[in-house]
Structures are given as structure tokens and as C-alpha cells.
C-alpha positions in Angstrom: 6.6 -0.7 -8.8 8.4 -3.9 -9.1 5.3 -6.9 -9.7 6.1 -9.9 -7.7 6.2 -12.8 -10.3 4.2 -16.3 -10.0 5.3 -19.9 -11.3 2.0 -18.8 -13.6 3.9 -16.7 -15.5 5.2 -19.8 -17.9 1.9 -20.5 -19.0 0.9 -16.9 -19.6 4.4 -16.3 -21.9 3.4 -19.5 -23.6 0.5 -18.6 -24.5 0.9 -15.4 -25.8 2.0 -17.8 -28.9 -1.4 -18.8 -30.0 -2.7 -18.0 -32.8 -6.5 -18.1 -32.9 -7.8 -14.7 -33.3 -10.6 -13.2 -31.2 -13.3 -11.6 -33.2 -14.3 -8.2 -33.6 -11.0 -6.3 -33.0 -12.6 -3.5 -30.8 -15.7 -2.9 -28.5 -18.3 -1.1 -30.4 -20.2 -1.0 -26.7 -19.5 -0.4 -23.1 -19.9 -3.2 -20.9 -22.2 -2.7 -18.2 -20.5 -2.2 -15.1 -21.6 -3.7 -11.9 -22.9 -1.8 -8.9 -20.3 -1.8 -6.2 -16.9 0.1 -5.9 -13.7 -0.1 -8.2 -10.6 -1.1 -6.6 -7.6 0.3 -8.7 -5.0 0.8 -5.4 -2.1 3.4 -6.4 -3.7 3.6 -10.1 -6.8 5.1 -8.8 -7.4 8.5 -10.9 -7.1 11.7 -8.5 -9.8 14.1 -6.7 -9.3 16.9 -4.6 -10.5 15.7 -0.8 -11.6 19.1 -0.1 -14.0 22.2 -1.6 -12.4 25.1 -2.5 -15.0 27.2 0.0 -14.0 24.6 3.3 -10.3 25.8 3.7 -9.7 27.8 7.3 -9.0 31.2 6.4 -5.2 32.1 8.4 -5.0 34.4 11.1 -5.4 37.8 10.6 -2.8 40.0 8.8 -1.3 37.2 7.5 -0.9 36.3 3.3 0.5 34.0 1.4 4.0 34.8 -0.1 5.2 31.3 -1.4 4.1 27.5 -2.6 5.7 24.5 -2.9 4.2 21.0 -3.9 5.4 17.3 -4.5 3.4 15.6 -7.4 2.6 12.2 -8.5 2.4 12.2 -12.2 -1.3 12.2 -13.3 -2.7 9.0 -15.0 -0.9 6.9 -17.3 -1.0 4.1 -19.5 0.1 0.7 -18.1 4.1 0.6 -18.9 3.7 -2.4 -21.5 0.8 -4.6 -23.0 2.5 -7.6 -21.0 -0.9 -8.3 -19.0 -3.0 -7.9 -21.6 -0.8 -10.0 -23.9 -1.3 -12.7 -21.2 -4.9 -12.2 -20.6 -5.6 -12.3 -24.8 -3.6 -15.3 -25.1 -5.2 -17.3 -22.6 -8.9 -16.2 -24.7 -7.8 -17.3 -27.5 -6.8 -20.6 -26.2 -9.8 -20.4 -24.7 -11.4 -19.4 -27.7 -10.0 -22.5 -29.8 -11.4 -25.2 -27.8 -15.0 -23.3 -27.6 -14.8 -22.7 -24.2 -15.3 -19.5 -23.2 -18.5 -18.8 -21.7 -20.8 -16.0 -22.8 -19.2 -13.4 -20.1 -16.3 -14.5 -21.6 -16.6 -13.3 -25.4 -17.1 -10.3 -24.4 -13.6 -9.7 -22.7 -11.3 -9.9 -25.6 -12.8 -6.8 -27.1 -12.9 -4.5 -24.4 -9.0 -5.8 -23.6 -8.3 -4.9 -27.5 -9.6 -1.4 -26.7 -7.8 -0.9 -23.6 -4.4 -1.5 -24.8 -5.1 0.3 -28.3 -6.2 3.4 -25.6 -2.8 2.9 -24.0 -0.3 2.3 -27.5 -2.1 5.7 -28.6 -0.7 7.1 -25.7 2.7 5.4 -25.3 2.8 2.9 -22.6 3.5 4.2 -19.2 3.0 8.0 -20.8 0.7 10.2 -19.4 -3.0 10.3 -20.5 -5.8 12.9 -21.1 -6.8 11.7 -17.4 -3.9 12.6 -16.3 -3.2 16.0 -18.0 -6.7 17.2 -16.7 -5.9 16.0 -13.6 -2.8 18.0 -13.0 -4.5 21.0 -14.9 -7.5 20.8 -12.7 -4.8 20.8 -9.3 -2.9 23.9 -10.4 -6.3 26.0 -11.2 -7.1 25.0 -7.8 -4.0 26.4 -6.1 -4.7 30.0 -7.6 -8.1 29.8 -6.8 -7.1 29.1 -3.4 -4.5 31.6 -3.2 -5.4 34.7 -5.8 -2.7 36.9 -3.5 0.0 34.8 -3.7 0.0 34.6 -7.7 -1.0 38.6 -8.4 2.2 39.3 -6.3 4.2 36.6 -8.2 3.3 38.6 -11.3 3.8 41.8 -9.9 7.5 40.8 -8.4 8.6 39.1 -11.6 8.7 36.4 -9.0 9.9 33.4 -10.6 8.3 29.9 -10.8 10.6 26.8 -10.4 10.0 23.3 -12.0 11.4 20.2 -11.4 10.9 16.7 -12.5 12.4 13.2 -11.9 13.2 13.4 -16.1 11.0 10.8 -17.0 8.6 11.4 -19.6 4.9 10.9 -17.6 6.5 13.1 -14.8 8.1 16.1 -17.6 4.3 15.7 -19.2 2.7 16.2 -15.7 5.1 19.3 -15.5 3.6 21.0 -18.5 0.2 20.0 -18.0 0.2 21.9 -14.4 1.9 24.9 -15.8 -0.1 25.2 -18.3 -2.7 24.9 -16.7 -1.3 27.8 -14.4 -0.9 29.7 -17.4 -4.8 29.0 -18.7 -5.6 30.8 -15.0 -3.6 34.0 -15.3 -1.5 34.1 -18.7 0.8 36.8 -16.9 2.5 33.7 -15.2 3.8 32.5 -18.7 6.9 34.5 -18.6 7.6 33.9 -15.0 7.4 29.7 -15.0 11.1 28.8 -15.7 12.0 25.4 -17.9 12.0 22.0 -16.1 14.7 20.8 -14.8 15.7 17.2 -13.8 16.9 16.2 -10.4 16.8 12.7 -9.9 18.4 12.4 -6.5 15.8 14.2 -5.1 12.3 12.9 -7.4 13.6 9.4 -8.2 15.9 8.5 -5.5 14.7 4.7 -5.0 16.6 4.5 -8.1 20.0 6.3 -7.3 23.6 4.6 -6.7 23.1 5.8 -3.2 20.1 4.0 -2.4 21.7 0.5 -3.2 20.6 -0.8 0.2 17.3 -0.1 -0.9 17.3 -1.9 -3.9 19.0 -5.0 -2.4 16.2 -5.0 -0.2 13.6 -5.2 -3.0 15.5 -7.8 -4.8 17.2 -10.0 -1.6 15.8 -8.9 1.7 14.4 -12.2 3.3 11.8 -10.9 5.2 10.3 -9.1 2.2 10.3 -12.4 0.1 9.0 -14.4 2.7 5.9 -11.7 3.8 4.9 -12.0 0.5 4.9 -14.8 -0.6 3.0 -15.5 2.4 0.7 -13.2 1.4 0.4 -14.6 -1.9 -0.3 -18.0 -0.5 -3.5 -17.5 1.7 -5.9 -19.7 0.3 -7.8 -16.4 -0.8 -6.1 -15.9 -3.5 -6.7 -19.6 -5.4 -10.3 -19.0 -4.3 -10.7 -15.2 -5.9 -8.9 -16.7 -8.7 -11.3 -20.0 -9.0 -14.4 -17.4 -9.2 -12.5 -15.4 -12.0 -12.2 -17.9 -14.2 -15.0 -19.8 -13.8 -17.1 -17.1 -14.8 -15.2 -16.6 -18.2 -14.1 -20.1 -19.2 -16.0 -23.6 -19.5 -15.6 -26.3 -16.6 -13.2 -28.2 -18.4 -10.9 -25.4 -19.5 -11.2 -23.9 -15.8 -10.2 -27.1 -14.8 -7.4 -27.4 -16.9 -5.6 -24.6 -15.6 -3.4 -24.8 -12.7 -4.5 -23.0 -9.7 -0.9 -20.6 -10.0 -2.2 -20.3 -14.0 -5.3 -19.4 -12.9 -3.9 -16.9 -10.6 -1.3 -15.4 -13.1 -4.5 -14.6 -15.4 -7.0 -13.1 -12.7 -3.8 -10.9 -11.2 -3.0 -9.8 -15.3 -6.9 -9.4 -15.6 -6.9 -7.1 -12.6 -4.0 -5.0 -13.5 -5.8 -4.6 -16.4 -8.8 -3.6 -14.4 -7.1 -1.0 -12.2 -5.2 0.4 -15.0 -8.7 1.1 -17.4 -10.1 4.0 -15.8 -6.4 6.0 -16.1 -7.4 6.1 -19.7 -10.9 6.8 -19.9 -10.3 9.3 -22.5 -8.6 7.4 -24.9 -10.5 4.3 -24.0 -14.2 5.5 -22.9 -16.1 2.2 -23.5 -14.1 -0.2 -21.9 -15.4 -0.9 -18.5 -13.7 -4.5 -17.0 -16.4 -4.6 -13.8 -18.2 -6.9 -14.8 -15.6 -9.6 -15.4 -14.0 -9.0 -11.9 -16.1 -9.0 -9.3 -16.2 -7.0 -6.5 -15.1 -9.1 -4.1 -12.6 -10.8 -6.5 -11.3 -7.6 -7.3 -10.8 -6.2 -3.6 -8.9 -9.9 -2.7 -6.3 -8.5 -5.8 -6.4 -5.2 -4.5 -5.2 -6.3 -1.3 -2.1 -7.7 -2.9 -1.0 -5.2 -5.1 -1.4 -2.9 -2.0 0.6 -5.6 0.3 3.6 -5.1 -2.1 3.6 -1.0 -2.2 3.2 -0.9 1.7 6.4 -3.3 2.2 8.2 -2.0 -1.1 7.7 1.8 -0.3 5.1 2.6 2.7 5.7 2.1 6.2 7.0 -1.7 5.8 8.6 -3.6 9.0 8.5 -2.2 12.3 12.0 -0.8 13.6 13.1 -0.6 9.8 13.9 2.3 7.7 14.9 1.2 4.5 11.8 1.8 2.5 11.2 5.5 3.9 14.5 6.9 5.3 15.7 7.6 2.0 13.0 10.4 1.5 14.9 12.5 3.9 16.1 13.9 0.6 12.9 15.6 0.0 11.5 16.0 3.1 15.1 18.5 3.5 14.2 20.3 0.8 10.6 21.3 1.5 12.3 23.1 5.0 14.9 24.4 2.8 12.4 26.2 0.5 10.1 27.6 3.0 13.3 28.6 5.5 15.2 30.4 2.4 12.3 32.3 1.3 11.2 32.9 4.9 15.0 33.8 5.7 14.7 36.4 2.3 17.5 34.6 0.9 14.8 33.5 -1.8 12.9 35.7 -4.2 10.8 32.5 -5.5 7.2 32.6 -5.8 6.7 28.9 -5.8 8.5 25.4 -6.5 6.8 23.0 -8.3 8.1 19.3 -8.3 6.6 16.3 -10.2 7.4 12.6 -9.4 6.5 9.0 -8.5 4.3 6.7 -6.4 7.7 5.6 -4.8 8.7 9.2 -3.8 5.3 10.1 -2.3 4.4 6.8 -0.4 7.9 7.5 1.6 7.3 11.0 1.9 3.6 10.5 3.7 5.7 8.1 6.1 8.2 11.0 7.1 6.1 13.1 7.1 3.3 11.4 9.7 0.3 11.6 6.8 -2.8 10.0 8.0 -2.9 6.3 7.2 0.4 6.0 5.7 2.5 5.5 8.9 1.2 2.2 10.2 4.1 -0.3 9.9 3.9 -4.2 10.2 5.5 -6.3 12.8 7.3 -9.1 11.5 5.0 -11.7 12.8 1.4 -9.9 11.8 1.8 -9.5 7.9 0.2 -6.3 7.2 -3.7 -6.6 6.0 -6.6 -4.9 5.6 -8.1 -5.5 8.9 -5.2 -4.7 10.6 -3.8 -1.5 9.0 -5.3 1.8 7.7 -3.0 1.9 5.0 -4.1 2.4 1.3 -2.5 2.7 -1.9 -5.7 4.8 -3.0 -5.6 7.4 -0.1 -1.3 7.4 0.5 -0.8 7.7 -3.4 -3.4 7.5 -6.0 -2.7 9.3 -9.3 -1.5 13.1 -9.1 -1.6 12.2 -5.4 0.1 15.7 -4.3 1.5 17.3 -0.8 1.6 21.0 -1.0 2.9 23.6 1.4 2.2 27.2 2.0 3.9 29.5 3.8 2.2 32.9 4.8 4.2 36.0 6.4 2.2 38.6 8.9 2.6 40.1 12.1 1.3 38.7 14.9 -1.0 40.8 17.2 -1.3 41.6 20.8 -3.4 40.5 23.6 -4.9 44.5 22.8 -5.3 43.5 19.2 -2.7 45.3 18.1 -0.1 44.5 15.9 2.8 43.4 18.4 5.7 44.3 16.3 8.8 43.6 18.6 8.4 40.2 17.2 8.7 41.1 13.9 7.6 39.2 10.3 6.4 35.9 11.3 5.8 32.8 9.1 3.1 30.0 9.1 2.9 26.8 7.0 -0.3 25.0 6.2 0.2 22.0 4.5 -2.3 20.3 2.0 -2.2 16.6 1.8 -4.4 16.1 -2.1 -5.9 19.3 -2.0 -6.7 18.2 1.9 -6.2 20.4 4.8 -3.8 18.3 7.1 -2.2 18.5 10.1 1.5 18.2 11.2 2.1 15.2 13.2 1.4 15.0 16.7 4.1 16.5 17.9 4.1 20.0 16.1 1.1 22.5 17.8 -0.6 24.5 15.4 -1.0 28.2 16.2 -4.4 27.7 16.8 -6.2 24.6 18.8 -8.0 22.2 15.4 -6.1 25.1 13.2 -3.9 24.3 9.9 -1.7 26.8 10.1 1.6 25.9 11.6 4.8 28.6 12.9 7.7 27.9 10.6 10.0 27.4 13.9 7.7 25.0 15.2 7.9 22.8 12.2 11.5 22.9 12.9 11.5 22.3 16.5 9.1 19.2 16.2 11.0 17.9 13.0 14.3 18.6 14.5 15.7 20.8 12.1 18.8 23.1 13.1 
């Protein structure tokens, strides 16, 4: 996601050139973490927001006969060492002058660790988090659906991949399948290579989505909400308390309030990013040098630029979500051509980005992610449900499933003039979840949706 920059950032680059070195090159300890929650936004690690043994069973005689999911990757590493660069050089400046406070000595180390952790991965790769994560989703799905993958083996029914081509998203791809694979081994054969398609898993960044990314780079309203945003006195205040907990008075007071800012926002990427790689980096625990409250103030920023830059944005504007349609076109063409037997797939797995998935929840009416902003109410957490850790945390996933039966009769009976019908249920992170409003399930409170509904209530031809 594209980080908003501060007049801070001078400082930070500058001091990236000092020279002092911290001592004690890694943590040898973890750092006692405060009670409270952790506020790590769209780099929150995944879980499944249902039990395998909660899911409504579907109406009778029906079975599943294909899957399809989007993915988010699973967690990464942060995509460079800037912030911690910027947070280490300010220490050491710090460090210099004797001025960081107790606290404060013990926050070099731990940021040592964390970007060792993410160079031994490859910075913005996928991490052991993340490969369990996906590996953990796809056992899921067979256990859910033991039918559906005994008759993909016994079809030769074959398993489509797809990625966005970039290397955390081609990683996720093989963690799931393998994971697939570690289930039933008799789907190795049947899971075909990965393929690429970047106008439909990284579109924000396609020629044809140039509107888009002269909004992000030009749109005045954008600039001006958030910079807005990034003024309320809030943020000098969080950043105050950050700093004066880890620096001496006279250092704190040193530092401009937009320096001070630039190092508490680098401290809490840093902060968000550390439990993605709790494999590779299982000591460090940055709690306790960002308060909770602190760290929910930063939160709310980073979350103020993916709900303009990707979520539900301005009222009476597209631009951020329309583009999506791309997707959102395919999921009806995959269920529709297997329903329509032009199909002989078993399932269609895709794997892509925060910026794929936050649009997508918009299209398609998820709960919480819909809420746009007027112009004059900047979006906020007292105002909107929106969340980038429930719209798209890590290996945040939508998953659809279409089943094929026969309806029955008011005598119970199989009513077989209509013919093979076909339900969707859709899973929104392993979550049950209905349509939106205006598609009727078959069933009052039910999941499971007709396929023609879905394409009355989406307006589909």
C-alpha cells in the first residue's frame, strides 16, 4: 500500500548516517509484552472466524461439486528495512548523547532481530506465519468438504492455480497446495502449475486502471482527507508519549514534533509487522515500547489510508472498488461454467493482495467493508465499522461453494421437473456469510444461496 510520507522523513534519512553502534547485536530475551490488545491493521496474522463443527449443513440431497477462493498472501516480511533503518538511527543518535532512557536500551535489540527475521526471509517474501497459515486454510477446506475432494480424485478433476506473479503470492500458491496435498496426496497429480494473471489478481496496478493510480497520486480529495487526518492533534500527542518513554527530556525535546511522528509511525510499522514473523523472529515482542493506546492512535491511520486508497473511500465514488468487477466477473463465471457443465474443474484457487480483497469485500457487500465516507465526515473509528484487520488481515480469504441436488416437493419427494439445481454458500475467512441484502437465501438465516438468485440480485445476464 502506498505510505503517505511526513516532512519527518528528512530527519529519519539523515539519520540513518550515524555511526554509533547499539550494543548487543540481537535480543537474547523476549521483552515482556504488556496486557492489552495488538493493533497490526491489514498486517494482522490470519484465523479462521469459524469451527469446523458450526457450518449449516445444505439442504438435503445436495453435495458439493466445485470450490473457488480469492487469497491474500499469508504473512510476510515488511518489503524493506526502511523503518527500522529510521528507528535504529534515531537510537543511535540517541545513544550518543546518553539519552535513551532504560525502556529505551532495550529497543535496538529487539529491532536488530526483527529485521534479521525478515532479511532471512527476503523482504516482503512470505514467512513461516504465512506458509502455515495458508496450509492450515486449505486442510480446512477438505475437512469441510471430504465429498467434493474424493470426487475430484475420482474424476481426474483438475485443480486450477492462479497468482498475481509476485513472489509472496506464487509462495502462498504452493504453501496451500501443498498443504492440499499433505491432506489427500491423490490430489498431487490433479493440482495444475500456477499461472499468472495479473489483470485479474493485481489489477490496481494495470495500464487500465490509470484512473486509479492518478487518484492515489493526484486526487485532491484524497490528499486533503488525509492530511487532515494526519493533522489532528492526536497524532503529535501519541507521538509525544512514544518518545518520551524511550528518550531523555532534552533529546525528546529536541525533536520536532513531525520528527517525532516520523519515528513513532516507523516504530509502529515495525510493531504491526513483528508478529508476521514470529517464526523467524520469536523473541521480539515491540508492546511494551508502544503503548496501547499509542498504538491504536497509529492504527487508526494506517487504516485511514487503506479505507480511502482501496476500501469503500468517498461516497458516490467508484474509483477505489469498481475496478474489482474484474474478479467479482470471474467468481460468476466459474460457478455458472461448471454449473452450465461447460466446466469439468474441481476447484480454482487464486492468490493475491490486500488491494484485491479490500475492493472485492466492497463489491461484494461483506460486513464492515462497505461503509464509505462523505466528503465532509473524514472516515474514523467512531464513525465507521471498517477495519483493516477484519476486511483484510493476512491470508484474509473469500471462498465460494457451489453444490448441485434436486430439490424436493411439498410431499418430500424429489420434484424432478425442475431438474439439477445449484446453491452457493460463500465463506468470508473461513466465515459463514451472507449475500447482500438483496439476494434471499433458500432458506430464512440459511447460507446457502440458488445460483440464479446470485445472478438476479447481482445483475448478471
Amino acid at each position: 500500500m502506498k505510505r503517505i510520507v511526513t516532512s519527518g522523513a528528512a530527519l529519519t534519512a539523515a539519520l540513518v548516517a550515524a555511526v554509533v553502534a547499539l550494543p548487543g547485536g540481537t535480543a537474547s530475551a523476549r521483552v515482556p509484552s504488556h496486557p492489552g490488545p495488538h493493533f497490526s491493521t491489514t498486517k494482522t496474522p490470519y484465523a479462521p472466524q469459524e469451527r469446523l463443527g458450526d457450518y449449516q449443513s445444505p439442504p438435503r440431497d445436495f453435495a458439493p461439486v466445485f470450490a473457488e477462493n480469492v487469497v491474500r498472501h499469508g504473512s510476510r516480511a515488511m518489503t524493506d528495512s526502511d523503518d527500522g533503518d529510521a528507528v535504529l538511527a534515531v537510537l543511535r543518535s540517541a545513544q550518543a548523547q546518553d539519552a535513551l532512557t532504560r525502556l529505551g536500551t532495550r529497543l535496538g535489540p529487539q529491532v536488530q532481530t526483527l529485521l534479521a527475521g525478515a532479511s532471512s526471509v527476503g523482504y516482503g517474501d512470505l514467512a513461516g506465519r504465512g506458509e502455515q497459515e495458508q496450509q492450515g486454510i486449505a486442510l480446512r477446506m477438505e475437512r469441510r468438504m471430504p465429498a467434493l475432494f474424493s470426487a475430484i480424485v475420482a474424476e481426474k478433476a483438475p485443480i486450477e492455480v492462479v497468482t498475481s506473479g509476485v513472489d509472496r503470492a506464487v509462495a502462498s500458491a504452493n504453501a496451500f497446495t501443498g498443504g492440499l496435498t499433505s491432506g489427500d496426496p491423490a490430489l498431487a497429480g490433479l493440482i495444475q502449475a500456477p499461472v499468472t494473471d495479473k489483470d485479474l489478481l493485481y489489477f490496481h496496478k494495470q495500464p487500465q486502471n490509470a484512473d486509479y493510480q492518478a487518484y492515489l497520486d493526484s486526487d485532491p480529495d484524497l490528499a486533503a482527507v488525509l492530511a487532515k487526518i494526519d493533522d489532528e492533534p492526536r497524532t503529535a500527542k501519541a507521538a509525544r508519549h512514544v518518545v518520551s518513554r524511550l528518550f531523555g527530556t532534552g533529546f525528546a525535546a529536541a525533536m520536532s514534533a513531525d520528527d517525532q511522528i516520523a519515528f513513532s509511525r516507523s516504530l509502529f510499522e515495525l510493531y504491526s509487522s513483528a508478529p508476521d514473523l514470529s517464526v523467524e523472529a520469536p523473541n521480539v515482542d515491540l508492546d511494551a515500547f508502544l503503548p496501547a493506546e499509542d498504538a491504536r492512535w497509529f492504527a487508526y491511520l494506517d487504516d485511514a489510508e487503506e479505507f480511502y486508497q482501496s476500501g469503500p473511500a468517498f461516497s458516490g465514488r467508484t474509483i477505489t472498488y469498481g475496478m474489482a468487477g474484474v474478479l467479482l466477473d470471474d467468481l460468476f463465471a466459474r460457478v455458472e461454467a461448471r454449473a452450465g457443465g461447460t466446466s469439468a474443474t474441481g476447484a480454482v484457487l487464486r492468490f493475491t493482495h490486500a488491494e484485491e480483497i479490500e475492493p472485492l469485500a466492497v463489491l461484494l457487500g461483506l460486513p464492515g467493508s462497505t461503509r464509505a465516507a462523505a466528503l465532509n465526515q473524514p472516515y474514523s473509528y467512531q464513525n465507521n465499522p471498517w477495519r483493516g484487520a477484519n476486511v483484510a488481515p493476512m491470508a484474509a480469504n473469500v471462498e465460494w461453494d457451489l453444490y448441485a441436488g434436486t430439490p424436493r416437493g411439498g410431499n418430500g419427494k424429489p420434484a424432478t421437473a425442475r431438474g439439477t439445481e445449484y446453491l452457493v454458500r460463500m465463506l468470508y475467512n473461513e466465515k459463514e456469510t451472507a449475500f447482500k441484502s438483496t439476494c434471499r437465501p433458500v432458506a430464512k438465516g440459511g447460507y446457502f444461496y440458488d445460483l440464479n438468485e446470485l445472478k438476479r440480485c447481482f445483475n448478471r445476464p
